[in-house]
MIKEMI-137184 format. One record per residue (C-alpha): x, y, z; residue in one letter; residue number from 1. Coordinates in Angstrom, 2 decimals, decimal comma. Each point is the difference from the previous one (the first is absolute). Layout:
+---------+---------+---------+--------+-----+
|    east |   north |      up | residu | num |
+---------+---------+---------+--------+-----+
|       X |       Y |       Z |      A | NUM |
...
+---------+---------+---------+--------+-----+
END
This chain:
+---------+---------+---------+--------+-----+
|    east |   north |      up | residu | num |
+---------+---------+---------+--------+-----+
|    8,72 |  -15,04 |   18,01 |      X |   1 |
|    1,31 |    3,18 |    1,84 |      X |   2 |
|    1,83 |    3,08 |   -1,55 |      X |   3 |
|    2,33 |    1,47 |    2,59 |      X |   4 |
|    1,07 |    3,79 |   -0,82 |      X |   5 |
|    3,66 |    0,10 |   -0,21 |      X |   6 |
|    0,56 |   -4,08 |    0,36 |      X |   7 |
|    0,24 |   -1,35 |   -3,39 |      X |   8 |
|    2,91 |    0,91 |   -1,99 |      X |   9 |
|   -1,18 |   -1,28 |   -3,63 |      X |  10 |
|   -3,99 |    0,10 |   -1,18 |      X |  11 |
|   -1,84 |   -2,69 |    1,25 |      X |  12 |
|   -0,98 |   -2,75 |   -3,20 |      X |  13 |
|   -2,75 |   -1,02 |   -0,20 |      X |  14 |
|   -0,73 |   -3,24 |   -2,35 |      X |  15 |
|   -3,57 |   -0,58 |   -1,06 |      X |  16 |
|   -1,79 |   -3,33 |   -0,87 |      X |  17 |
|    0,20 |    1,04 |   -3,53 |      X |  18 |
|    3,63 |    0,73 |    0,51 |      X |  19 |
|   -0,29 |    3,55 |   -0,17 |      X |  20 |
|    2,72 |    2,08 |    1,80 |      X |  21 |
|   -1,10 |    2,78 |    2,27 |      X |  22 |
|    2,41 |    2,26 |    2,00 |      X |  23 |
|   -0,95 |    1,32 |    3,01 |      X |  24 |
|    1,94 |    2,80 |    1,68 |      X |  25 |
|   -2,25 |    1,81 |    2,76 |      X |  26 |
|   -3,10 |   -0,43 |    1,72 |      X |  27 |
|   -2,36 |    2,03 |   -2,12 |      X |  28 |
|    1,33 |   -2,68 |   -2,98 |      X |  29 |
|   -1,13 |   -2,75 |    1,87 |      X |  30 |
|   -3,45 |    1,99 |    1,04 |      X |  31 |
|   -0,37 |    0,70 |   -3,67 |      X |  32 |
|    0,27 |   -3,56 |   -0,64 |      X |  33 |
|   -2,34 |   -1,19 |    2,40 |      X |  34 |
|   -2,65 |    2,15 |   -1,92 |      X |  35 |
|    0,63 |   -0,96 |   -3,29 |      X |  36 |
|    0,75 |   -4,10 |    0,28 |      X |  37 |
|   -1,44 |   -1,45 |    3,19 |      X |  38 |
|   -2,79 |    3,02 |    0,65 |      X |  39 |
|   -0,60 |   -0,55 |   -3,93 |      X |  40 |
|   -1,32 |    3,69 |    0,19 |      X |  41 |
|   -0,02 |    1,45 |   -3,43 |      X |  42 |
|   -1,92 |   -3,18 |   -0,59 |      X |  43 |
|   -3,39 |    0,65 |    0,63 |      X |  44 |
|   -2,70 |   -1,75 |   -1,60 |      X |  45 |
|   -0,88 |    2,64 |   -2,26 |      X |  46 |
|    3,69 |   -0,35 |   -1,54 |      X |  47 |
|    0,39 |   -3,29 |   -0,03 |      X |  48 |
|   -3,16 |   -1,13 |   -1,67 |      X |  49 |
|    1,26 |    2,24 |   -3,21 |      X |  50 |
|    1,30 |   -1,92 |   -2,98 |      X |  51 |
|    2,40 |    1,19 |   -2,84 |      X |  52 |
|    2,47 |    1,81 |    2,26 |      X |  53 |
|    2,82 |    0,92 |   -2,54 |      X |  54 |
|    0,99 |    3,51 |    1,27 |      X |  55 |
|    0,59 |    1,16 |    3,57 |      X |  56 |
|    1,48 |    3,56 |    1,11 |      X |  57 |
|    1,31 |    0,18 |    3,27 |      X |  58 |
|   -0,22 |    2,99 |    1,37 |      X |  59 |
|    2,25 |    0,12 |    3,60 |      X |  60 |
|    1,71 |   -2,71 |   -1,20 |      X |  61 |
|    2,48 |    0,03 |    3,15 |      X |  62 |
|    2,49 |   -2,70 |   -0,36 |      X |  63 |
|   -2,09 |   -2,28 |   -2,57 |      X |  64 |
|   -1,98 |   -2,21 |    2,39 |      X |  65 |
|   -3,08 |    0,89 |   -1,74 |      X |  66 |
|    1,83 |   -1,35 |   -3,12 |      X |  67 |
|    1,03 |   -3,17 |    1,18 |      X |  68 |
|   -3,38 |   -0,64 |    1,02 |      X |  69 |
|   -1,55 |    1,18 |   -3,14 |      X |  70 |
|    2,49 |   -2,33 |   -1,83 |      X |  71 |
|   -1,31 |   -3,15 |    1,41 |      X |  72 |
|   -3,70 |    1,39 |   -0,49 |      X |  73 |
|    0,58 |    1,35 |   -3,48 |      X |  74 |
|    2,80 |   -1,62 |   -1,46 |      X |  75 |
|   -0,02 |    1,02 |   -3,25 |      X |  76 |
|   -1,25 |    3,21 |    0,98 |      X |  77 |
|    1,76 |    3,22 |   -1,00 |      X |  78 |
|    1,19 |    2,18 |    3,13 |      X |  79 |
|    0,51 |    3,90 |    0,29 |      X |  80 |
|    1,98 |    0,55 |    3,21 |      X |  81 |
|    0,13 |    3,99 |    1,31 |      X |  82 |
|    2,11 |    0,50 |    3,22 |      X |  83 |
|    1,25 |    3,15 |    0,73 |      X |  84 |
|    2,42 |   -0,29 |    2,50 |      X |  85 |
|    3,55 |   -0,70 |   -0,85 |      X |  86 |
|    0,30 |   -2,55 |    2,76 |      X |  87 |
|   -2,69 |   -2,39 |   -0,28 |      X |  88 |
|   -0,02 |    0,67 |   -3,93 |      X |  89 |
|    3,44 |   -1,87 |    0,41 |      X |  90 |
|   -1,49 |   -2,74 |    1,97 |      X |  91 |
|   -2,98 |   -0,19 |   -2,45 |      X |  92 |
|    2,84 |   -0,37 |   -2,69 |      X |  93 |
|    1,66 |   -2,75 |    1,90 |      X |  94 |
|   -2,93 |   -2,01 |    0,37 |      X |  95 |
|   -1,16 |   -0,26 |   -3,63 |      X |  96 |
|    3,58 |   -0,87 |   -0,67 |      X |  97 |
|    0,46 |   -2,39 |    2,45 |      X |  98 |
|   -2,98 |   -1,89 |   -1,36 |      X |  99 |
|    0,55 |    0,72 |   -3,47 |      X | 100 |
|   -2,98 |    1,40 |   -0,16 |      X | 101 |
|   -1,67 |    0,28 |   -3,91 |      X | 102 |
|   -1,80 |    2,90 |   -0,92 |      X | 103 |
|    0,26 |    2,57 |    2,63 |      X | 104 |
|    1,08 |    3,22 |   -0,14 |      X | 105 |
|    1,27 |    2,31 |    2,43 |      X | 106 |
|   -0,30 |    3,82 |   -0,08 |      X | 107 |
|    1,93 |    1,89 |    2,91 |      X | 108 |
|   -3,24 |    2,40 |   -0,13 |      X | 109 |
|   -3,57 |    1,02 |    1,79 |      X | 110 |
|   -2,74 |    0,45 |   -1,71 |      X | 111 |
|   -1,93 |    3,27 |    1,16 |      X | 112 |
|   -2,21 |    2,55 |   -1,71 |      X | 113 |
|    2,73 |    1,39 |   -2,01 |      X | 114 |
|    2,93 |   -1,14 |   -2,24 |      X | 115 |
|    3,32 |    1,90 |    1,97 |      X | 116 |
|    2,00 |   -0,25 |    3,18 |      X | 117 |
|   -1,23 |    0,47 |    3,63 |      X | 118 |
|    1,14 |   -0,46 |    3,71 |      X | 119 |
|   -0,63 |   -3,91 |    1,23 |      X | 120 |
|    0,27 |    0,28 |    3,96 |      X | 121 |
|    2,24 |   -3,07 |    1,34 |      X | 122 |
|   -1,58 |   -1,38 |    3,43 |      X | 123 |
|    2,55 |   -0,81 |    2,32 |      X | 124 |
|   -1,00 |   -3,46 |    0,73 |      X | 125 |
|   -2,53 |   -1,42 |   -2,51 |      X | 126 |
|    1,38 |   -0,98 |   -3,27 |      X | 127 |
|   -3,57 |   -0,12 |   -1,06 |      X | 128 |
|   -0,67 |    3,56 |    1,69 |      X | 129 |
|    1,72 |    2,05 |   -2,57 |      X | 130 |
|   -2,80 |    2,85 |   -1,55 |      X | 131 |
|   -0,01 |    3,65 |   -1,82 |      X | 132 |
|   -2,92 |    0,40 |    2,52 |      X | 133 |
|    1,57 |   -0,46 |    3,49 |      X | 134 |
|    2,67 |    2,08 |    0,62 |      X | 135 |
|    3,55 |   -1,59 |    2,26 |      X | 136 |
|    3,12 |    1,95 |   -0,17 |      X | 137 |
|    1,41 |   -2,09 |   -2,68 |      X | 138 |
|   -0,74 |   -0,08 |   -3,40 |      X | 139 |
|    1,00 |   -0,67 |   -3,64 |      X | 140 |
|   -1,07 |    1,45 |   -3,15 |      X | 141 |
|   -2,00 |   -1,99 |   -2,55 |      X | 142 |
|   -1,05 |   -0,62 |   -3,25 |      X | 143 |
|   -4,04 |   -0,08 |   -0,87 |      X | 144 |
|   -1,76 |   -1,02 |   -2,62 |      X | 145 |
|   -3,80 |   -0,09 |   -0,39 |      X | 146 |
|   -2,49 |   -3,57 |   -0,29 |      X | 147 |
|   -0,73 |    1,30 |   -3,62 |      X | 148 |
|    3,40 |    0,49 |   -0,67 |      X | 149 |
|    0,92 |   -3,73 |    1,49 |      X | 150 |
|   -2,54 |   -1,21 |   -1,73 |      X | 151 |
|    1,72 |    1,09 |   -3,55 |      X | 152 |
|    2,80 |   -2,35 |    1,48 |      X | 153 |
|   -1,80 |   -3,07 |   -0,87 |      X | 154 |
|   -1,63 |    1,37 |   -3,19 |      X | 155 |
|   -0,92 |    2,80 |   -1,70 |      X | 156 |
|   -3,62 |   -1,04 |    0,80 |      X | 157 |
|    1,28 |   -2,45 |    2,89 |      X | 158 |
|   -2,44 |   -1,74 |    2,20 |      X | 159 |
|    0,58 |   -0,74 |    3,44 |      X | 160 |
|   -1,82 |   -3,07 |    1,75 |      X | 161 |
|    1,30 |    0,66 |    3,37 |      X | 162 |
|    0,92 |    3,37 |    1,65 |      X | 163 |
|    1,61 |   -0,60 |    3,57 |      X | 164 |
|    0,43 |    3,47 |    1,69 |      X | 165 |
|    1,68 |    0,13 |    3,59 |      X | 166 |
|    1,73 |    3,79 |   -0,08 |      X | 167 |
|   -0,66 |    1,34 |    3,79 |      X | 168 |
|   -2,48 |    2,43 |   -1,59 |      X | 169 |
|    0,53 |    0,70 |   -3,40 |      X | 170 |
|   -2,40 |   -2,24 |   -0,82 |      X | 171 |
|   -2,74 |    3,28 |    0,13 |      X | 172 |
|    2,66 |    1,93 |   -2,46 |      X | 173 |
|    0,26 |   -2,57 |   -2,67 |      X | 174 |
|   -3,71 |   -1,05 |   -0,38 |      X | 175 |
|   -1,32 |    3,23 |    0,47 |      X | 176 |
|    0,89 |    1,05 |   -3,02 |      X | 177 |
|   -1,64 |   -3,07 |   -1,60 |      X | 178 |
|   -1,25 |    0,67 |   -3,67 |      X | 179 |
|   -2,62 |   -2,34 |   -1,64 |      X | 180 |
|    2,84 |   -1,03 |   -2,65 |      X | 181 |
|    2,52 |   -1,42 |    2,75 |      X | 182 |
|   -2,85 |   -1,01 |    2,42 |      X | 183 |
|   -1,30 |   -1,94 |   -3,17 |      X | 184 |
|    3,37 |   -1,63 |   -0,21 |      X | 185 |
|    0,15 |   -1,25 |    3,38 |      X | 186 |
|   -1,88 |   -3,68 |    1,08 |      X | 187 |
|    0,40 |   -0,24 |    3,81 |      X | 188 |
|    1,51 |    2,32 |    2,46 |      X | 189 |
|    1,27 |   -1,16 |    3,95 |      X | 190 |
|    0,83 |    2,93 |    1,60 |      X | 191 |
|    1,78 |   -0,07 |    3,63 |      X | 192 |
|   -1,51 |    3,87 |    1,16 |      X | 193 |
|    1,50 |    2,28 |    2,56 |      X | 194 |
|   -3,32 |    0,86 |    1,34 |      X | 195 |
|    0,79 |    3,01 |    2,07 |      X | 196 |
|    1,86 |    2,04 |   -2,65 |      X | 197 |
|   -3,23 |    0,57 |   -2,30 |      X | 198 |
|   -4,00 |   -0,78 |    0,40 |      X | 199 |
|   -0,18 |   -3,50 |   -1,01 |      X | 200 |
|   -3,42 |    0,93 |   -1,37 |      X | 201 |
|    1,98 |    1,92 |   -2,51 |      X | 202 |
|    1,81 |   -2,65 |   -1,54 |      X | 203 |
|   -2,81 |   -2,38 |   -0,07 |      X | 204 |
|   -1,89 |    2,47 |   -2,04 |      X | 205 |
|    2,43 |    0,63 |   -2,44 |      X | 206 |
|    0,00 |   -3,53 |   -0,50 |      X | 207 |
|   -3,52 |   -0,37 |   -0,19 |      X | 208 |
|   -0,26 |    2,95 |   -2,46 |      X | 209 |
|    1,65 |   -2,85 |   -2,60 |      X | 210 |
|   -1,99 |   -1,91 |    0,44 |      X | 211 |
|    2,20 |   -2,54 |    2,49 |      X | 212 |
|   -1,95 |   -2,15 |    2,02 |      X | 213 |
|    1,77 |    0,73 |    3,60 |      X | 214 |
|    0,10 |   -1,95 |    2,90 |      X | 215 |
|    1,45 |    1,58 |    3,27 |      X | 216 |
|    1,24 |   -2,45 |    2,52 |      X | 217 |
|    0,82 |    2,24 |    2,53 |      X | 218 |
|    3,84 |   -1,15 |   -0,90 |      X | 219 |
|   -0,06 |   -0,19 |   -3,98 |      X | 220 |
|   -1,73 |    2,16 |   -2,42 |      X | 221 |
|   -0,49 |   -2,59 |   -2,91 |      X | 222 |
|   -1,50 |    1,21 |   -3,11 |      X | 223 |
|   -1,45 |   -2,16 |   -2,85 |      X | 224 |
|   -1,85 |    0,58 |   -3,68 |      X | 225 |
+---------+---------+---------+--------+-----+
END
């Protein structure tokens, strides 16, 4: 299947063998879902060997193709959806309506190190490119809240068994600031890193200082307890 700039009119449907809908309106869409449901990427042994998977926070959720994956995964699972960008938050939207998706929630938000607003850079070309990190000549303000702060979303004490984390280099902002409370809180961790924004090393330790088991792939950073 080919996505021609400036040919198709309408988003491109896509119908899965479980019938869910997917729709597809550029090529970084259909890269994105090359990762996450024939690549199977976020689905590394390490993740899917874990059982009792009732609460996921996306993270970068884009336009919800993480979720619809999750969603056959994790059915009954209980979805946290951040996505910063007005744009794809729209498409994430669309998605879990489409499929009438249970249990998910959207937040048109990023998590970061702070609760507040900040500049989110808009690439010109990747929908998936978008980062308070890189800076285009576009932008958008945005709404942040902190991984503790998400976490009071589920619960007051709220668990999470799955924390997917693809943010184009915030990922060193909001687990940097890691306490032993929240880290406690928080089962498995798949992080997507922008490796030359921060020392790697850096992250990994934080984790480690948590006592996470991590794993560095040289494409995920996957963290486990």
């Amino acid at each position: 299947m080919k996505i021609v700039p400036n040919l198709h009119r309408r988003p491109v449907r896509l119908r899965l063998k479980d019938g869910k809908l997917l729709e597809i309106e550029d090529f970084w869409s259909l890269f994105i879902f090359d990762e996450i449901f024939l690549q199977h990427d976020y689905e590394p042994p390490l993740v899917m060997q874990r059982r009792g998977v009732n609460t996921i926070i996306d993270v970068g959720a884009n336009i919800g193709l993480f979720v619809l994956r999750a969603k056959q995964i994790w059915p009954d699972a209980r979805i946290l959806a951040f996505e910063p960008d007005p744009a794809n938050f729209a498409g994430l939207q669309r998605h879990i309506a489409l499929n009438r998706l249970e249990n998910v929630a959207a937040y048109n938000e990023g998590l970061s190190d702070r609760c507040g607003s900040c500049e989110l850079f808009l690439s010109p070309r990747n929908i998936g490119g978008h980062s308070m990190y890189r800076r285009s000549d576009r932008s958008v303000r945005i709404q942040t809240r902190t991984l503790a702060d998400a976490l009071t979303l589920i619960s007051d004490n709220g668990s999470c068994d799955l924390l997917k984390i693809d943010c184009e280099g915030c990922e060193y902002a909001i687990l940097a600031g890691l306490t032993p409370d929240v880290a406690g809180r928080i089962k498995c961790i798949v992080i997507e890193p922008e490796r030359d924004l921060n020392d790697i090393g850096d992250l990994i330790g934080a984790l480690k200082s948590h006592d996470f088991a991590v794993r560095d792939d040289s494409h995920f950073v996957i963290a486990t307890r």
